[in-house]
GUKE-474202 format. One line per field, with one value per residue (C-alpha): residue number from 1; residue in one letter; x, y, z. Coordinates in nm, 4 decimals. Layout:
<rs>
pos: (NUM / ...)
code: (A / ...)
X: (X / ...)
Y: (Y / ...)
Z: (Z / ...)
</rs>
This chain:
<rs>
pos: (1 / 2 / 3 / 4 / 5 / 6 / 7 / 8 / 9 / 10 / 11 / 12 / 13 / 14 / 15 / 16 / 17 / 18 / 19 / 20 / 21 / 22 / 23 / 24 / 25 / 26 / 27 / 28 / 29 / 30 / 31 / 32 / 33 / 34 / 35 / 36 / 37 / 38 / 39 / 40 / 41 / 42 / 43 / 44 / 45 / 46 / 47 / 48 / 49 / 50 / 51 / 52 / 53 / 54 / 55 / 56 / 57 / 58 / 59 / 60 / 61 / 62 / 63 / 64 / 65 / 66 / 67 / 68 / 69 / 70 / 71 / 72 / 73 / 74 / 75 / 76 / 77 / 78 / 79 / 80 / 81 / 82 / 83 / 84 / 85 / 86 / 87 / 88 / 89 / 90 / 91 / 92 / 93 / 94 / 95 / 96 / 97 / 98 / 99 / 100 / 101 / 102 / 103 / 104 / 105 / 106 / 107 / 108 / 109 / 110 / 111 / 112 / 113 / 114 / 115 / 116 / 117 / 118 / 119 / 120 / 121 / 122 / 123 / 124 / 125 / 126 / 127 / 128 / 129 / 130 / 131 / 132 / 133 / 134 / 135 / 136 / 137 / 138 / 139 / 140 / 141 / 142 / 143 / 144 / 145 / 146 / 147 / 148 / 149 / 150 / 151 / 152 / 153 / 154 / 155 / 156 / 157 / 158 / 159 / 160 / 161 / 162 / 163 / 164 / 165 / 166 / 167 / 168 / 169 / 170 / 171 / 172 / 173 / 174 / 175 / 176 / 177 / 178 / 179 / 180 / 181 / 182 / 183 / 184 / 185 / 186 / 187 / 188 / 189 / 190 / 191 / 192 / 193 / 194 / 195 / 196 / 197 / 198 / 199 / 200 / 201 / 202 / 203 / 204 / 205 / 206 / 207 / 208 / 209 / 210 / 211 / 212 / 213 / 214 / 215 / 216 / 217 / 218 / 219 / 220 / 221 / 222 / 223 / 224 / 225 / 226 / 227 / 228 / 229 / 230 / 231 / 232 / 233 / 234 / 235 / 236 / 237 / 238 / 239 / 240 / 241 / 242 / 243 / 244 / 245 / 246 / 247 / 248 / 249 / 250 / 251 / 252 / 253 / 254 / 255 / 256 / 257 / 258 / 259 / 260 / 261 / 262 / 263 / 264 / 265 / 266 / 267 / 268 / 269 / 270 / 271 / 272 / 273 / 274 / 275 / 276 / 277 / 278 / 279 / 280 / 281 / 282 / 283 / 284 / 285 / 286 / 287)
code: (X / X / X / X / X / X / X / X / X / X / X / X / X / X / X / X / X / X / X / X / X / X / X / X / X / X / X / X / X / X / X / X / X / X / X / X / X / X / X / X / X / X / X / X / X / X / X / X / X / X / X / X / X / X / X / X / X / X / X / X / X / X / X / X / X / X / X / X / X / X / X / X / X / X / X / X / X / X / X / X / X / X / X / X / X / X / X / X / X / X / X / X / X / X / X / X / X / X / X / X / X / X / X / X / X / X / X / X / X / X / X / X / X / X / X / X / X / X / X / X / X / X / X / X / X / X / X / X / X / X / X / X / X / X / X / X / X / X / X / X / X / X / X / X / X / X / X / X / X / X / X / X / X / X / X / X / X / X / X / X / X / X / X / X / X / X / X / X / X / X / X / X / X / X / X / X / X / X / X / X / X / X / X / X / X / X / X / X / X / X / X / X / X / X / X / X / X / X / X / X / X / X / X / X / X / X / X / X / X / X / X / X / X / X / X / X / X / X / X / X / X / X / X / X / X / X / X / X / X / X / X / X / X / X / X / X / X / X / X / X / X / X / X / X / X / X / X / X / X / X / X / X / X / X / X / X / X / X / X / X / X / X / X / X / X / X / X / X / X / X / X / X / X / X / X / X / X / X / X / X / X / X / X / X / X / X / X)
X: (0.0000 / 0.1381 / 0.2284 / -0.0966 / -0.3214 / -0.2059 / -0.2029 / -0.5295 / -0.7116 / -0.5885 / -0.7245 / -1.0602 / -1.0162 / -0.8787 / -1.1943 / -1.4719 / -1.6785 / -1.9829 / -2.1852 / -2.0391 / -2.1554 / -2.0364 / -1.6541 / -1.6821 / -1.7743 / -1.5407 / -1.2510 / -1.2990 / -1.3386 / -1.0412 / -0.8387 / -0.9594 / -0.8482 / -0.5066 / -0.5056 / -0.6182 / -0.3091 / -0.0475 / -0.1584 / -0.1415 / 0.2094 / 0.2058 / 0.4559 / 0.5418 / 0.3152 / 0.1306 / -0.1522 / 0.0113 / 0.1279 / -0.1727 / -0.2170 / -0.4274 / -0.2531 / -0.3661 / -0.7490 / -0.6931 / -0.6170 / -0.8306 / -1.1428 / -0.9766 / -0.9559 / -1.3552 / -1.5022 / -1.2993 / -1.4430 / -1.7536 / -1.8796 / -2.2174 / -2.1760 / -2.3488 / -2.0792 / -1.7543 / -1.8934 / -1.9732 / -1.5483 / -1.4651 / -1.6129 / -1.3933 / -1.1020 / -1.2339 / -1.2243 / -0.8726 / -0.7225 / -0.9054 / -0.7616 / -0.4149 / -0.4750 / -0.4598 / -0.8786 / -0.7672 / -0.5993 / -0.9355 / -1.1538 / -1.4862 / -1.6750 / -1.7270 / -1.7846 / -1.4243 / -1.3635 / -1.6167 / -1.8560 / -2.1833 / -2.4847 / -2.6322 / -2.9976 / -3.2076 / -3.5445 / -3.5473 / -3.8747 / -3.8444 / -4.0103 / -3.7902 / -4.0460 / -4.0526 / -4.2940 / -4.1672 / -4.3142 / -4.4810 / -4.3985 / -4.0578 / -4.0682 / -4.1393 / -3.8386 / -3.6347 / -3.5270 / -3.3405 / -3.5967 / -3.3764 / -3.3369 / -3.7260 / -3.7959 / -3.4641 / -3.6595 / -4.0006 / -3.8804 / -3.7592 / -4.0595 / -4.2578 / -4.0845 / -3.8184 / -3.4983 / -3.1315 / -3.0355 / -2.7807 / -3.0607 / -3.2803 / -3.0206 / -2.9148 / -3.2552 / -3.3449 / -3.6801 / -3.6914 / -3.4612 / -3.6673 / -4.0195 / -4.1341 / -4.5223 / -4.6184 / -4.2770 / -3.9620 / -3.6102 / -3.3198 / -2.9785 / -2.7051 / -2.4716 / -2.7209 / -2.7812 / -2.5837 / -2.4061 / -2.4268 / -2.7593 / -3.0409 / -3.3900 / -3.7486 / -4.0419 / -4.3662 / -4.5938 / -4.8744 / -5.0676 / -5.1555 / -4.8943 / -4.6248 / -4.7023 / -4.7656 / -4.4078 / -4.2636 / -4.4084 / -4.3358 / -3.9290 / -3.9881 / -4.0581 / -3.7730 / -3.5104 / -3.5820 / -3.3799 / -3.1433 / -3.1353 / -3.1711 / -2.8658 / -2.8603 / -2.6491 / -2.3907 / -2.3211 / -2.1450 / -2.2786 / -2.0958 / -2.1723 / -2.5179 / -2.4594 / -2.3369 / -2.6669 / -2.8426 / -2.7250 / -2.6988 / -3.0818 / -3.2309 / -3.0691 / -3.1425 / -3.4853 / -3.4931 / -3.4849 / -3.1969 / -3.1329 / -3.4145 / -3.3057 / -3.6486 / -3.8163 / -3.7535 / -3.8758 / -4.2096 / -4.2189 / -4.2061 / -4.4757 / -4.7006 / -4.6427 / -4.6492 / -5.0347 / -5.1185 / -5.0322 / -5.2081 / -5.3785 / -5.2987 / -5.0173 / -4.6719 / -4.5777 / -4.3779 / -4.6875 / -4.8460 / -4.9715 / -4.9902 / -4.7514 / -4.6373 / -4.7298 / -5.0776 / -5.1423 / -5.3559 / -5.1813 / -5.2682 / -5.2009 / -4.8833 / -4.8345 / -4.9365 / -4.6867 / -4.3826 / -4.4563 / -4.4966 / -4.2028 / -4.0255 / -4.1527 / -4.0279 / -3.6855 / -3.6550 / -3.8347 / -3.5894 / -3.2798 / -3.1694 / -3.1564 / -3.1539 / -3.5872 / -3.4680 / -3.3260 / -3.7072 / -3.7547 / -3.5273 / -3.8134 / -4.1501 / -4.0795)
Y: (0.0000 / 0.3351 / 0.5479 / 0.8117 / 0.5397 / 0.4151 / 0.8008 / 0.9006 / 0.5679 / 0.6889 / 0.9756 / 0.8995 / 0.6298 / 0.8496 / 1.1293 / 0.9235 / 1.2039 / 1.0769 / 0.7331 / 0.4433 / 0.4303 / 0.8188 / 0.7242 / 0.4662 / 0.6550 / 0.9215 / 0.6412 / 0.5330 / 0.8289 / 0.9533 / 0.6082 / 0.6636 / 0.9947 / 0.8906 / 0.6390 / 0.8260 / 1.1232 / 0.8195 / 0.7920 / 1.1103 / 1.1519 / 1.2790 / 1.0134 / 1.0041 / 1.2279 / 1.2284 / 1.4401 / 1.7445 / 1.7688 / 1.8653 / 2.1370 / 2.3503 / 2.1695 / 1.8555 / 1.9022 / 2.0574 / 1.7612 / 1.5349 / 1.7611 / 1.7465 / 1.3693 / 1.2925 / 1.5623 / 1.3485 / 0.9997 / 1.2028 / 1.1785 / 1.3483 / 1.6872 / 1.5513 / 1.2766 / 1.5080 / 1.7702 / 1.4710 / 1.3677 / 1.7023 / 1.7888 / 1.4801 / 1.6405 / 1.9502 / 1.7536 / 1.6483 / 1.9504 / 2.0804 / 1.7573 / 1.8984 / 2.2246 / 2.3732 / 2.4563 / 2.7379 / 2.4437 / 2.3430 / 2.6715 / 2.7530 / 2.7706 / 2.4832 / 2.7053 / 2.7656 / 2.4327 / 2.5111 / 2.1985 / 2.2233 / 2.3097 / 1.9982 / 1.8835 / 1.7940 / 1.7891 / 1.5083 / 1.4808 / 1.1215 / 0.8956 / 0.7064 / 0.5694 / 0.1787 / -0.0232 / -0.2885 / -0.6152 / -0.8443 / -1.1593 / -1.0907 / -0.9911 / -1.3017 / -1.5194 / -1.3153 / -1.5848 / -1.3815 / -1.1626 / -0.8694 / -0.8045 / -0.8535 / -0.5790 / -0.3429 / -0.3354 / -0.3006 / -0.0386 / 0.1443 / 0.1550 / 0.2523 / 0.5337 / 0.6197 / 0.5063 / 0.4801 / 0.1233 / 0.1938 / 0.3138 / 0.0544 / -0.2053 / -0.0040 / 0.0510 / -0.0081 / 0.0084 / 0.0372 / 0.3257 / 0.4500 / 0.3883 / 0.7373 / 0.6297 / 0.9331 / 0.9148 / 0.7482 / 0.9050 / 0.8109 / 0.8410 / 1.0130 / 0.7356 / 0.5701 / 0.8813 / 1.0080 / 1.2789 / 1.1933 / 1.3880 / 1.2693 / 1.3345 / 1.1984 / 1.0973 / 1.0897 / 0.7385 / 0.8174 / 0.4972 / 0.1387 / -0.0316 / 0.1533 / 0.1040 / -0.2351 / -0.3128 / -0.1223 / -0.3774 / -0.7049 / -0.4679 / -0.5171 / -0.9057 / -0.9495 / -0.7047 / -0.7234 / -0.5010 / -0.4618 / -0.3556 / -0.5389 / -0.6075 / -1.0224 / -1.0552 / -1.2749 / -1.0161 / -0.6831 / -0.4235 / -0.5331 / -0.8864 / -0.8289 / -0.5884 / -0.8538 / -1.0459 / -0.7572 / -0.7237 / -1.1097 / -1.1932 / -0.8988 / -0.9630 / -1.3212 / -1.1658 / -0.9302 / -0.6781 / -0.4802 / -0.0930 / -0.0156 / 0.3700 / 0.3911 / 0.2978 / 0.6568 / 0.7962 / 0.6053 / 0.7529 / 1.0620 / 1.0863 / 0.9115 / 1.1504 / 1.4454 / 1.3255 / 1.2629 / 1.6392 / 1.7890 / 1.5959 / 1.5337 / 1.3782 / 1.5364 / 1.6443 / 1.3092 / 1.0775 / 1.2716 / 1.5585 / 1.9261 / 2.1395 / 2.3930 / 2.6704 / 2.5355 / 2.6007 / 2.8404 / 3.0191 / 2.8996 / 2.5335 / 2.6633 / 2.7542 / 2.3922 / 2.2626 / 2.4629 / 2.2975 / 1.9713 / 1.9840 / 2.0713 / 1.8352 / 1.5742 / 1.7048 / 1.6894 / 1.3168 / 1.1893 / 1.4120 / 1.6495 / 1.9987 / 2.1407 / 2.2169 / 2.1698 / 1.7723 / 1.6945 / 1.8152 / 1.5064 / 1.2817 / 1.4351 / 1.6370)
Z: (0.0000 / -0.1252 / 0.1741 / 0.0993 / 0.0385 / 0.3802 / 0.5132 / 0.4148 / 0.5537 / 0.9029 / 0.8826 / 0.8482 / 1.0793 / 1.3501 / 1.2706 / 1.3623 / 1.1951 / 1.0781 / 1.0431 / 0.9299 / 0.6131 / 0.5614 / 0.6115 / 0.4441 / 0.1317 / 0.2111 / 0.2004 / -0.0882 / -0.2657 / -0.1319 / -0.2235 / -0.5600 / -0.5763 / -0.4532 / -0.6975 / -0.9728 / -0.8619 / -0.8429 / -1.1989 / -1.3298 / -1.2314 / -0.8576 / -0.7050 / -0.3327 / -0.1815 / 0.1876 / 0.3073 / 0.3683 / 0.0104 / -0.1851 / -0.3428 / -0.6249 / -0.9183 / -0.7501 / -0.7124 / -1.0661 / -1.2401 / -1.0286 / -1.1600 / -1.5031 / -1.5010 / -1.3576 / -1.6149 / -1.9078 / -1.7407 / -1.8522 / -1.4494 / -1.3525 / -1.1968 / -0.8588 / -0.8469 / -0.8976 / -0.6560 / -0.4144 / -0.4431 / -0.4942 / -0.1086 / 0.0446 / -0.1295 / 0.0656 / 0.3331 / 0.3000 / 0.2653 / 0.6000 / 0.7749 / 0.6931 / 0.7651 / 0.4184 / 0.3037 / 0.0773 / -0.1169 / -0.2373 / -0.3771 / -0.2224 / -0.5007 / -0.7254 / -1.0216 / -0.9977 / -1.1673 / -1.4039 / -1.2832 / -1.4303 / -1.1929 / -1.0501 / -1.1642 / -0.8945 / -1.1048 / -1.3846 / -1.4112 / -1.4053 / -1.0738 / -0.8875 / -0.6558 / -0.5537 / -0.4028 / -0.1721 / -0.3490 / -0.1388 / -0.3024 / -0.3184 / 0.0505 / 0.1468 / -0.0185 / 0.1786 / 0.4667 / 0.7319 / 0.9438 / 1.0537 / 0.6907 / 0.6213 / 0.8542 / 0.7324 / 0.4649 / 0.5482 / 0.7455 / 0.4368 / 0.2769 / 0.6104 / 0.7356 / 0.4093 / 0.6169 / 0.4524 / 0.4385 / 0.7788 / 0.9713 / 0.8667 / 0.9765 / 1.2732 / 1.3855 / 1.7467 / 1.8005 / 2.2034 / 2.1389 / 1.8284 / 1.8864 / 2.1302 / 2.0421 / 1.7932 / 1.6038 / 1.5858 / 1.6608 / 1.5013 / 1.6807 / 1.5451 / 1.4907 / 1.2860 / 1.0244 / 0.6900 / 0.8437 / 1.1482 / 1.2523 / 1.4586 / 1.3503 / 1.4092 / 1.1832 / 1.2377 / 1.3037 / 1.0779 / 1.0297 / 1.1690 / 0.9751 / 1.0822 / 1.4294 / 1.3649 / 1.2072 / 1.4632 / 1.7473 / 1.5031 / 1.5434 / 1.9191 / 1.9351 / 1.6813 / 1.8316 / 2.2160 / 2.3865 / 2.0769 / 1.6872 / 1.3460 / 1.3865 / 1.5681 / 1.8694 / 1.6892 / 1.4508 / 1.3615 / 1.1150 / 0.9003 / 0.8704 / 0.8720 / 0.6050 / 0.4135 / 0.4592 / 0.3767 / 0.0597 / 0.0088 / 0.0879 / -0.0435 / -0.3746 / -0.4405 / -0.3217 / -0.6144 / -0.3772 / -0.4223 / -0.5000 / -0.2653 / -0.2287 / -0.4365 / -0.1468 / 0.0279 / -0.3264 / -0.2727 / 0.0892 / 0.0257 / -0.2543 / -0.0218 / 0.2589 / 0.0811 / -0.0564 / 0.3377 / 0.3806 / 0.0967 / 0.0016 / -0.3264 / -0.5350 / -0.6213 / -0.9366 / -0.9513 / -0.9288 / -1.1252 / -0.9797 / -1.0308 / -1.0720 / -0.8873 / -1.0912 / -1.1253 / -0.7438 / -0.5741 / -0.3029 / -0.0375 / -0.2092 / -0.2596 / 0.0995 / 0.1809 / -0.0371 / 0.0842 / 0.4191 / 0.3286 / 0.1190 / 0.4858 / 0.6741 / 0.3961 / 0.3966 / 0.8245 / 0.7718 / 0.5363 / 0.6473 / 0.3938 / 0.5322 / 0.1871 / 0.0207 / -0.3047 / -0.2429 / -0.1905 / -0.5834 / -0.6540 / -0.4572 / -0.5417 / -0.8731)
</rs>
């Protein structure tokens, strides 16, 4: 292992900033973009060496792999992150219109929602993954939460909380219990879990990670990040009472008002509910 490879590992490691799934991500980004610099020529360096002609051709090289705009800002922000580990932000420019990356589109128009199929719910053999993802559907959790997810910590009657070191980013937040069926699923969580999470007692995160992604693909049942998409349409019709522009509602300029006004706070609700702090991610979900 080259000696920034080995470096820059460490350094997440010894942050502890964020969930587990969040340095994770920011490892191997970085790892790839040590690679990638290792490549392009920049031999022998550690942290502390970066600098503007680095990020430079790092940006250079995603925009010619013909990467989306979301994706290189997403790498270029653990790059960010980098340089602030050693000290050195103004290595990395503020602005990522200084790199000349193209404005991210957050409306596609296109609906992303998924429906958590019943048959294939029930070839899925290992019952901590059942509920993960039942859970998914029900209240629009991340896959970590869902397999993280504690429901004699969680369940506060009216709404669920989820702790910090559960959450993208590291944030807690709660959701509301709007239905039978959610407060159904979360007492079949309490008979499973007992006193602990979806994760079994004989197992790490990891591992049961692992059977996650094992027995909900052999179930048919995998990229289930739709499954938040489906949530969110659905709660944003409980709270207007009618459908988003995604499922094929009006749009926004069609409002009244005071329709308007209804949809502004739904639309906030949604974005506490599922975790983003910016309005405009909850375009991505409901159109």
């Amino acid at each position: 292992m080259r000696d920034l490879d080995y470096s820059l590992q460490q350094m997440v490691k010894q942050s502890r900033e964020g969930s587990f799934g969040t340095r994770a991500a920011r490892q191997a980004i970085l790892l790839q973009a040590a690679k990638t610099l290792h490549e392009l020529g920049y031999r022998k360096m550690r942290p502390e060496s970066i600098k503007p002609k680095h990020v430079q051709a790092l940006v250079e090289h995603w925009k010619e792999q013909k990467l989306t705009p979301g994706t290189i800002k997403n790498r270029l922000s653990q790059v960010r992150w980098w340089a602030g580990q050693v000290q050195k932000p103004a290595v990395v420019a503020r602005d990522n219109d200084h790199y000349g990356i193209d404005r991210r589109r957050y409306v596609t128009g296109e609906d992303k929602s998924k429906s958590l199929d019943s048959e294939k719910l029930g070839r899925v053999r290992d019952e901590h993954t059942k509920l993960s993802l039942q859970l998914q559907a029900a209240f629009g959790l991340r896959r970590e939460e869902s397999i993280k997810f504690s429901p004699v910590y969680a369940d506060r009657g009216d709404r669920i909380v989820l702790k910090a070191s559960w959450t993208k980013g590291g944030k807690s937040r709660e959701i509301p219990i709007t239905n039978a069926q959610q407060r159904e699923l979360l007492n079949q969580a309490r008979r499973i879990a007992g006193l602990g999470s979806l994760i079994p007692v004989n197992k790490n995160y990891i591992q049961q990670l692992r059977t996650y992604e094992r027995s909900s693909m052999r179930a048919g049942l995998d990229k289930n990040h739709g499954l938040r998409h489906a949530y969110a349409q659905r709660r944003y019709e409980e709270l207007t009472g009618w459908k988003c522009p995604a499922a094929g509602g009006p749009n926004r300029r069609a409002l009244s008002g005071d329709q308007r006004n209804l949809d502004k706070a739904a639309r906030e609700q949604i974005s506490r509910a599922l975790g983003h702090e910016r309005l405009a991610i909850v375009a991505v979900y409901c159109g």
